[in-house]
matplotlib code that plots the C-alpha trace (Angstrom):
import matplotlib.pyplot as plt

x = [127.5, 131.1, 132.5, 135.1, 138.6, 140.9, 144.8, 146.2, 149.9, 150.9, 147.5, 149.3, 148.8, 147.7, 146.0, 146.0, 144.6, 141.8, 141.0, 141.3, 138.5, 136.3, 136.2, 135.8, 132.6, 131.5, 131.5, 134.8, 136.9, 141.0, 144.0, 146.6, 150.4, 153.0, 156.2, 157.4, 154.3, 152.9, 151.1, 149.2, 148.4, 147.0, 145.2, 143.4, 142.7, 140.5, 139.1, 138.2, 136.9, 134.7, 132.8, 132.0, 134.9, 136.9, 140.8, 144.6, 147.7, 151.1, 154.4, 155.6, 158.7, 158.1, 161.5, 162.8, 161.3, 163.5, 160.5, 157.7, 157.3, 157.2, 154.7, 152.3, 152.6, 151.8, 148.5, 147.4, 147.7, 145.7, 143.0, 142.6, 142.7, 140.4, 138.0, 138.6, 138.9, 141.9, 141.4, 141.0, 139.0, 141.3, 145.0, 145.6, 149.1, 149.5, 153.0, 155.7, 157.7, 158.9, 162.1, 162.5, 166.0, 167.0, 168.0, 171.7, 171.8, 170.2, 171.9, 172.0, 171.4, 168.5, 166.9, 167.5, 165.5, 162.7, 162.8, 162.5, 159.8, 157.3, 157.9, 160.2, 157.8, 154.6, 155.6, 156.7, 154.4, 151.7, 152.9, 153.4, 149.9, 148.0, 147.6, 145.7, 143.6, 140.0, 139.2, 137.3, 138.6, 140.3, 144.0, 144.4, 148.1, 149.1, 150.6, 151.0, 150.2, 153.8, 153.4, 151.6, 152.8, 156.7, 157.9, 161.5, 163.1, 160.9, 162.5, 163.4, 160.0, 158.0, 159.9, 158.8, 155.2, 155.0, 156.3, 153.6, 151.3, 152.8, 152.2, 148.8, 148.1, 150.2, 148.5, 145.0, 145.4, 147.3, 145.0, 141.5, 141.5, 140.6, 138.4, 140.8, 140.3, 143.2, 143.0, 145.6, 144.9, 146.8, 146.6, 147.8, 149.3, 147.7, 148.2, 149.4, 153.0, 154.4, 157.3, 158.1, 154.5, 155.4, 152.3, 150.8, 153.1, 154.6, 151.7, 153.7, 153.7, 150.5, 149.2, 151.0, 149.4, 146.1, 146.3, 147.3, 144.2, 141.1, 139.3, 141.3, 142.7, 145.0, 144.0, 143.0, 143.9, 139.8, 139.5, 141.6, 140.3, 136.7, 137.9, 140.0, 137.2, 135.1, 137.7, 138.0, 134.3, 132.0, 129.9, 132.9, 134.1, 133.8, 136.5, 139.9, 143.4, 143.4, 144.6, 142.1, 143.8, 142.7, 143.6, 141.0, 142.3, 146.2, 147.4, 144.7]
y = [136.8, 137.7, 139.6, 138.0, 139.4, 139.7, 140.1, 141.8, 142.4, 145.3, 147.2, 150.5, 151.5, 149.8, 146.4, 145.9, 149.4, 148.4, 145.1, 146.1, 149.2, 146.9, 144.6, 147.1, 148.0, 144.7, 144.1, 142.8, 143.9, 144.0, 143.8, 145.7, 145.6, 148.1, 148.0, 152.1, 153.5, 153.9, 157.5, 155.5, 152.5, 154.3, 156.5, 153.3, 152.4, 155.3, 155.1, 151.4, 152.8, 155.1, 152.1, 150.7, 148.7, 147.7, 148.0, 148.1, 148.3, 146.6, 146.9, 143.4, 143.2, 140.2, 140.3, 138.9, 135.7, 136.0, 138.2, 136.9, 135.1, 138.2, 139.7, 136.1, 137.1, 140.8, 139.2, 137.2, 140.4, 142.6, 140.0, 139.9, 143.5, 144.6, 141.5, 139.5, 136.8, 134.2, 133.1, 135.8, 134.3, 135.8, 135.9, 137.9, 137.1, 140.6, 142.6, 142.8, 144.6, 144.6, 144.2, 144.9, 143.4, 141.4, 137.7, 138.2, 141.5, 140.2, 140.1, 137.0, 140.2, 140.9, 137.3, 136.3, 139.4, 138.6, 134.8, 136.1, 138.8, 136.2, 132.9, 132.7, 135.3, 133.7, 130.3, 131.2, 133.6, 131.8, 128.9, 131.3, 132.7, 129.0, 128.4, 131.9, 131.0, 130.2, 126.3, 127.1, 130.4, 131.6, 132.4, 134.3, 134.4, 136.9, 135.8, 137.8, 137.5, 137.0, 134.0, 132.9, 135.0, 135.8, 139.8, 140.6, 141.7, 139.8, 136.4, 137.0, 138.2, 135.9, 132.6, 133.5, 134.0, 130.7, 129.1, 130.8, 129.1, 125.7, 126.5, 127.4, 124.3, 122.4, 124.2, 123.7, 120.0, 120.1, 122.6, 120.9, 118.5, 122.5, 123.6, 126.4, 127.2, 128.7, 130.0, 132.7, 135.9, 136.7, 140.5, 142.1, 145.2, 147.7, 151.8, 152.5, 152.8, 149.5, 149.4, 152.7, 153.3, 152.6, 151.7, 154.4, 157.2, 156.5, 157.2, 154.6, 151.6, 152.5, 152.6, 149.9, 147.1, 149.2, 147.6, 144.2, 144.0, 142.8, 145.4, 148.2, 149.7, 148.7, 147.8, 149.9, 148.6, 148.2, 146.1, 144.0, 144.8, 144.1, 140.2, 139.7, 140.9, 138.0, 135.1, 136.0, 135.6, 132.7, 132.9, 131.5, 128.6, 126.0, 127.8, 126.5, 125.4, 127.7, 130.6, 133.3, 135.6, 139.3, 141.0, 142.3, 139.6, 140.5, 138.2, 136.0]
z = [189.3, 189.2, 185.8, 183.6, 184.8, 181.4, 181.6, 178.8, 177.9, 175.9, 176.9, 176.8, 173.4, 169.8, 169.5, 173.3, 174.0, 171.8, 172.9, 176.4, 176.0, 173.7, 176.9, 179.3, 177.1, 177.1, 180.8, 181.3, 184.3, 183.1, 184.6, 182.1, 181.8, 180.8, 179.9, 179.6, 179.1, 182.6, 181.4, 179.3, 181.1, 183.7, 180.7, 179.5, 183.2, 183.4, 180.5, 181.3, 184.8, 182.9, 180.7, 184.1, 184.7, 187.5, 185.9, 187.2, 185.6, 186.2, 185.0, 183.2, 180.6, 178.4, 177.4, 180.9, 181.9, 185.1, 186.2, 185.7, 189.2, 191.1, 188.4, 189.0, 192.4, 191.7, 189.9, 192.6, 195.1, 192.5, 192.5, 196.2, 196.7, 194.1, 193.3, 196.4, 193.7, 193.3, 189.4, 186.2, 183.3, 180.2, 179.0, 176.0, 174.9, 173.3, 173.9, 171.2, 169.2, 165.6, 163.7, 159.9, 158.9, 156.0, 156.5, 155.9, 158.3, 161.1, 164.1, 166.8, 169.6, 167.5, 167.0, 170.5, 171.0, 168.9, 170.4, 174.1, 173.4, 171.0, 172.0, 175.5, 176.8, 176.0, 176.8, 180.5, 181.2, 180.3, 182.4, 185.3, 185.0, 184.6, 188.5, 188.6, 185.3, 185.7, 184.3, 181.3, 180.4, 177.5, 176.1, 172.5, 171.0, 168.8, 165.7, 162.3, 158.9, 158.1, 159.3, 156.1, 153.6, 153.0, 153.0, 152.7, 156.0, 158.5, 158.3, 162.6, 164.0, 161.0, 162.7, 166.3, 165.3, 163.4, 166.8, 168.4, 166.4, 167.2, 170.7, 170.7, 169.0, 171.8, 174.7, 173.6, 173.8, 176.8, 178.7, 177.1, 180.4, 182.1, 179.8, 178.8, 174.9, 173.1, 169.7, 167.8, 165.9, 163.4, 162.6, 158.7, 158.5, 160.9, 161.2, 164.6, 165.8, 166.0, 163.8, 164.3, 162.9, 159.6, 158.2, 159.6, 158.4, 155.4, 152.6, 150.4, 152.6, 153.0, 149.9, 148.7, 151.3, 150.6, 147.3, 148.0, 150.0, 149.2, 151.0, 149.7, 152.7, 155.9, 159.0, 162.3, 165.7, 166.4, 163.3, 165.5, 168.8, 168.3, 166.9, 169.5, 172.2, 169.9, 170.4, 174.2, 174.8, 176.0, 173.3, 170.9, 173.2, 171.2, 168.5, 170.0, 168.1, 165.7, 163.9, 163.1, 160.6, 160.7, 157.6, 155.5, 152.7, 151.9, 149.5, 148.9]

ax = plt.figure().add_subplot(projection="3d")
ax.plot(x, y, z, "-o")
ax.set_aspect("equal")
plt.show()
């Protein structure tokens, strides 16, 4: 029987690093995209390779949809070459970056930014990827718990993940005629270095959402990896529209 092929976006480092490994260990083959981090795209390859999976890397920027033909097209080559297969079974919606800027300082560069890389990106990519999705696979979004709860300087990147929400609702209908299930995680605060690793490194920030918690600490990128490696598989098909927050209960 063929394995489940998962596409992951931002499998470089952080949340996608860990999904992509908890896959890997699960059985899952992965095709992984980079943006500047080839070094450790390829690292997570190989690390991949060494769970017993079959694993390639590409390069992809989700912040120009002008490219995202030639990357389907890059894709569909991978799969022939290395699984003699046409379809992958997964698509993990993953890559992003933040932005920390008050309402009244934000600029229009930087919310154009934030509107290509979290909702523009998504929306065409995923609608470049379809004809190479499996009927009756799977597609996770990744929101944010900002989406529910209001912070002060997040107002840009908080708006983009609530549209992202929107659309997973929107493609779940639309795709249900394929069997394709499409759900949203929606990760809290987590220590690694997105955001300039804020969380992570600054023993304030830290300790602060620590106590606004309601199991006392912040998150790790595998307390997000093994969830989304949950919502990705078969056995959780019939879960589909919805957001699945991942938080460890901040501001319940």
């Amino acid at each position: 029987m063929n394995r489940k092929i998962a596409l992951i976006t931002g499998a470089s480092r952080g949340l996608g690093r860990s999904a992509a490994l908890k896959l890997a260990a699960q059985g899952t083959d992965l095709i992984v995209t980079w943006h500047s981090q080839s070094t450790e795209a390829e690292g997570v390859v190989q690390e991949a390779q060494a769970l017993g999976a079959r694993a390639v890397a590409l390069q992809l920027n989700v912040d120009d949809s002008a490219s995202f033909a030639a990357f389907a097209t890059a894709v569909r080559e991978a799969l022939r070459t290395h699984w003699q297969r046409e379809r992958f079974d997964y698509l993990l919606n993953n890559a992003g970056v933040g932005l920390h800027a008050n309402f009244v300082d934000t600029t229009e560069a930087q919310f154009d930014q934030m509107f290509r890389i979290h909702l523009k990106g998504p929306f065409l990519l995923t609608q470049a990827l379809l004809p190479l999705m499996q009927d009756g696979g799977r597609i996770l979004n990744v929101s944010s718990g900002l989406a529910r709860f209001s912070m002060a300087g997040y107002s840009a990147y908080a708006a983009m993940k609530g549209g992202i929400e929107v659309l997973t609702r929107y493609l779940a209908l639309e795709l249900g005629h394929r069997r394709i299930a499409v759900n949203t995680i929606a990760p809290g605060a987590i220590a690694t270095d997105f955001g300039g690793g804020t969380v992570r490194d600054n023993a304030q920030v830290n300790s602060f959402i620590a106590s606004q918690t309601a199991l006392g600490r912040v998150g790790e990128a595998d307390d997000i990896g093994n969830v989304m490696c949950a919502l990705l598989s078969d056995d959780m098909g019939w879960v589909n529209g919805q957001r699945v927050e991942v938080s460890g209960g901040i501001h319940l």
